[in-house]
Structures are given as C-alpha cells and as structure tokens.
N, C-alpha and C positions, 0 to 999 in steps of 0.2 A: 083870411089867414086861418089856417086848419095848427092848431096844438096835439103837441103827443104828453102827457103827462108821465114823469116815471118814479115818480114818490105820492102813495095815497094806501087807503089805509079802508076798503073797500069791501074786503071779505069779510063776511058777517059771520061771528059765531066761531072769533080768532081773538081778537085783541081790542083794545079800547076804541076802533073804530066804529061803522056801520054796525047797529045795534039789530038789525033782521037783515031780510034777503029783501022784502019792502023799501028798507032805506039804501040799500046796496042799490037795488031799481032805479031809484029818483034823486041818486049823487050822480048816477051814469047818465038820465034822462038831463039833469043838469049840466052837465061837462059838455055832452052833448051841442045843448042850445049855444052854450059860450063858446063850440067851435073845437071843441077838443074831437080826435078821430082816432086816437090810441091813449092804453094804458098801461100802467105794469105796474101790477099788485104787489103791493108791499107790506107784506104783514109782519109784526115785530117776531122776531126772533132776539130772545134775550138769553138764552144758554143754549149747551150740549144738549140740554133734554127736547128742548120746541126743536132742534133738527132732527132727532130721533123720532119725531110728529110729523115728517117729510109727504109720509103718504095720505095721512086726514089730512095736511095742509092742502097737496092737492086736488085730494077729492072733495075739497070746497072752493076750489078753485072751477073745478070742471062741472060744480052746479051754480056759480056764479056762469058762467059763459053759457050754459044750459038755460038760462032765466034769463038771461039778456039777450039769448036769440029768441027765443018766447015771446019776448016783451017786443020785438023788434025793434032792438035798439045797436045801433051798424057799429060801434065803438068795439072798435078790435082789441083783444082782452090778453094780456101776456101774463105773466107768473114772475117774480122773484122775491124780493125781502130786504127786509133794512135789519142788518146785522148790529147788534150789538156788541161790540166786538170786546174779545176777551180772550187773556194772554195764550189759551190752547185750544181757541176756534181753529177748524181746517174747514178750507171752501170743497170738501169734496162732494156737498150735494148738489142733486139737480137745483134745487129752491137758493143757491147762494148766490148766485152769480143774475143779472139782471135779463129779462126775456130768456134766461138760461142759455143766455150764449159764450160763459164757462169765460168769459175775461173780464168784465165790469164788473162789483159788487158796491153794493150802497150801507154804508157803515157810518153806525151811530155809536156816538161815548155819551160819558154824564156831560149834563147841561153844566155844570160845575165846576169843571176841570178837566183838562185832558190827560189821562191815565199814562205814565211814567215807558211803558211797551211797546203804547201804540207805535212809536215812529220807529223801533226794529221792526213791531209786526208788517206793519206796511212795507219797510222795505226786503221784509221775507216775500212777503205778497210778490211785489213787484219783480221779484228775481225770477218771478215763474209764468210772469204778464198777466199777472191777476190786478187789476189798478181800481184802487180803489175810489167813490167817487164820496167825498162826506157831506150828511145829508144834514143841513143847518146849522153850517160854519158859524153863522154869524148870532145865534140864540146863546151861545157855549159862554161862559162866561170870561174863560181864558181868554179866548178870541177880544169879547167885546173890550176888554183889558187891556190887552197886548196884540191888535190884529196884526202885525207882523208874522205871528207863529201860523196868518196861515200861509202866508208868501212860502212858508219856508215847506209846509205839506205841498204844495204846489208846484216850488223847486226838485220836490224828490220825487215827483212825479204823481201826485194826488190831483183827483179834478173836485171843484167844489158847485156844492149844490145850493142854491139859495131858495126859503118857500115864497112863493106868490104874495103871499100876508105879510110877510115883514117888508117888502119896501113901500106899505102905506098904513104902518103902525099898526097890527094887528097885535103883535107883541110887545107894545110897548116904544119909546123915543129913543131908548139906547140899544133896542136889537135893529130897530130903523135905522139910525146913524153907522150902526156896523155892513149893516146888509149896503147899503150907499158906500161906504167906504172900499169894500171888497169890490164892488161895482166902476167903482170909480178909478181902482189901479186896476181892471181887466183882470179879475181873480176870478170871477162865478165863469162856471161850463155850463151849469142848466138852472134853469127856473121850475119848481112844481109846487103843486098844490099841497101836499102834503095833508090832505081831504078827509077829514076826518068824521064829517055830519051834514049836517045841509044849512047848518045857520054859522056858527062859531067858525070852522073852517071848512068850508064847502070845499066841492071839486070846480074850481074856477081858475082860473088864466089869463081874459080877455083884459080886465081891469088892467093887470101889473102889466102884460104885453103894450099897452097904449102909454103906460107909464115908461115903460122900458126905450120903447120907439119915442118917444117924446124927447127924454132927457141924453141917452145914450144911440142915437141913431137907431133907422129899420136893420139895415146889416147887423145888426149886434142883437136886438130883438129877437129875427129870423133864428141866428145862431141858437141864441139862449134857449127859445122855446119850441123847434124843433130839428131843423139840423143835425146840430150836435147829438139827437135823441135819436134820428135815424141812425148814423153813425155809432152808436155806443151800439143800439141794438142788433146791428148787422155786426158787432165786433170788430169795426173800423178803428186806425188812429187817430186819435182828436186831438192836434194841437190847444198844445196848454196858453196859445199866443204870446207880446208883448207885453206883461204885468209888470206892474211897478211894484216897488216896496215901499211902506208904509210905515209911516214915524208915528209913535204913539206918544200922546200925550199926557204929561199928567193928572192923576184924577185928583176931583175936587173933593174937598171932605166932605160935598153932600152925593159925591157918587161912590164913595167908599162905603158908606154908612148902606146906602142903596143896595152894592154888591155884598156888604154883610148878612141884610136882612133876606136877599135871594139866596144866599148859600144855605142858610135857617131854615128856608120854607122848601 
C-alpha cells in the first residue's frame, strides 16, 4: 500500500519544521521506506505578511525538489500550506490552495478555541468552491470539549484532517479519544503526518494505516490515506459520506482542571 501525505512541515529554512535541507533529505528518505509516494508541503502561513513571502516560499520549495532529485529520492513533491486563517485572509495565491489546484486549502486556528469568523469565513470560502479541509480537528480544544462542533463544519461543507500521531497517543489520551471519536461517526477525509523532525513527529503513515485497516476496515484506510488525496489534488468532489453526530459528554472535574492548565500553557 503506496501513501500520499498532505500535511508535513518539510521545507527547511520556513518554519518550526525541518531544521536543514539534511533533515528535509532523511524525513523524505523516511516517508519513503514507510511507503509514502507523494507530498504536499505545508508550511505555516500565519499572516498577510508570510503570503507576501509567496516567492522565497517557492524558491525553497523548488530547492527542496532540486535536492530530492539529487538525492534520488522518487517522492513526488507538490507545494501548498496550512493557512492560519484569519478574519481578512484571501486565497488569491498560488501557495493557498493545496498541490495549487486553487479548490482545497488546509486551514488551521488556535489549539484553544475556534475563533468567532471562522464559520462565515468558511462559508465565504465555500460560495466560491474554495472548501476548506481542517488540519487537526481533534488537537483544538473546543473539539475535544464539544466534538459535535465538528459534525457541524462538516455539514457546511468542511473536510477534516486527522494526524497519524494522535490515533496512537502521540498527543496525549484526550486528543486520542477525540481523533477515535471523529473516526468513529465517519468525520476524518484524510490522515497525515503532519511531519515535523525524524523522532517526535516524523513523516510516517504505515503505523496509523494498519491501525486504521485494523479497527475501521481497508475500504476506509485506502480512502483515508490515499484516495481521497488523489481526488483533492486533481480537484475532484469528495464526498463528505454517512457521518453521525456526536453527543458530548460531561466533563469530569479532573478534565476541566486538565483543559484549564492547557489553555495556560
């Protein structure tokens, strides 16, 4: 089974990912072994200013692909970004939209809260077939809270993205339980690494794909971790399928306490 990855953090010499062009090298040579056969580079965009940085974004982009065919390393290398999104972002750059195919974009809020805009923004988005996909539903802490509120970005036409890491505790038992939960009403459209070094969050797949195939059937695996990724990158329709909605339970006073000291730190 061949992985397309579409959340990682790879371009060196951009953001809190790959720390050289070295480590850029042996996250790809790693992805690689685990069977992964594409990518698409996601490097944080957190304002108007890193879009106005569109063209050194790229030209580290096109010596990442330069050094990876060098290295001969066959992982087909695409371009896009995980948008931080904010009340007067416009998707009018090349770098917004995923593989730049100008319909998908990958958008992140605070870990903390979901920001008050978002859900007009999104459905400005949507009125123009820009659909947004969000890149670790289940880390957010409103989510892990309330995961109904993502039923409801999903209704309105949002696809959600779950990392590799949280459905075997990378993050912790309650971003676990979140990621299973969204898994478990048919909420997530993609699985990625979200790859950020070679130890703490590597570019890996194969692990959470056996776990996926295990618990939730191979048809749903397949979908998760490539499928659906050809389809987004060709700017195909991806049905959002059969998802259930999700009754949240109340929390206990030692998860309230938990979700105090996360919003602090």
């Amino acid at each position: 089974m061949k992985f397309i990855d579409i959340h990682n953090h790879l371009i060196a010499h951009w953001d809190d990912g790959a720390e050289d062009w070295e480590m850029s090298l042996e996250m790809l040579r790693q992805g690689m072994d685990d069977g992964i056969e594409q990518v698409i580079c996601t490097p944080h965009i957190l304002s108007g200013n890193d879009l106005k940085r569109e063209d050194e974004l790229i030209s580290l982009y096109e010596e990442l692909k330069r050094r990876a065919k060098e290295a001969e390393i066959p992982i087909k290398i695409h371009l896009g970004a995980e948008l931080y999104i904010q009340p007067d972002m416009m998707l009018d750059r090349k770098i917004c939209t995923l593989a730049q195919n100008g319909r998908y974009f990958l958008a992140e809020f605070s870990m903390s809260m979901i920001p008050d805009f978002v859900a007009q923004k999104f459905f400005d988005y949507l009125l123009t077939d820009k659909i947004p996909i969000i890149a670790h539903p289940e880390r957010n802490v409103s989510i892990i809270n309330a995961p109904q509120k993502a039923c409801e970005f999903v209704e309105r036409g949002a696809l959600l993205q779950v990392n590799a890491g949280s459905l075997y505790g990378v993050f912790g038992s309650r971003v676990q339980t979140a990621a299973v939960q969204l898994m478990d009403a048919n909420l997530v459209h993609f699985i990625a690494s979200d790859g950020h070094d070679l130890n703490t969050r590597p570019l890996l797949l194969r692990k959470t794909f056996e776990i996926v195939k295990e618990k939730w059937g191979d048809e749903r695996a397949r979908k998760l971790f490539y499928e659906n990724q050809v389809k987004m990158i060709n700017a195909e329709d991806i049905p959002a399928g059969n998802f259930q909605m999700i009754n949240s339970q109340p929390l206990s006073f030692r998860e309230k306490i938990s979700n105090f000291i996360n919003k602090i730190n």
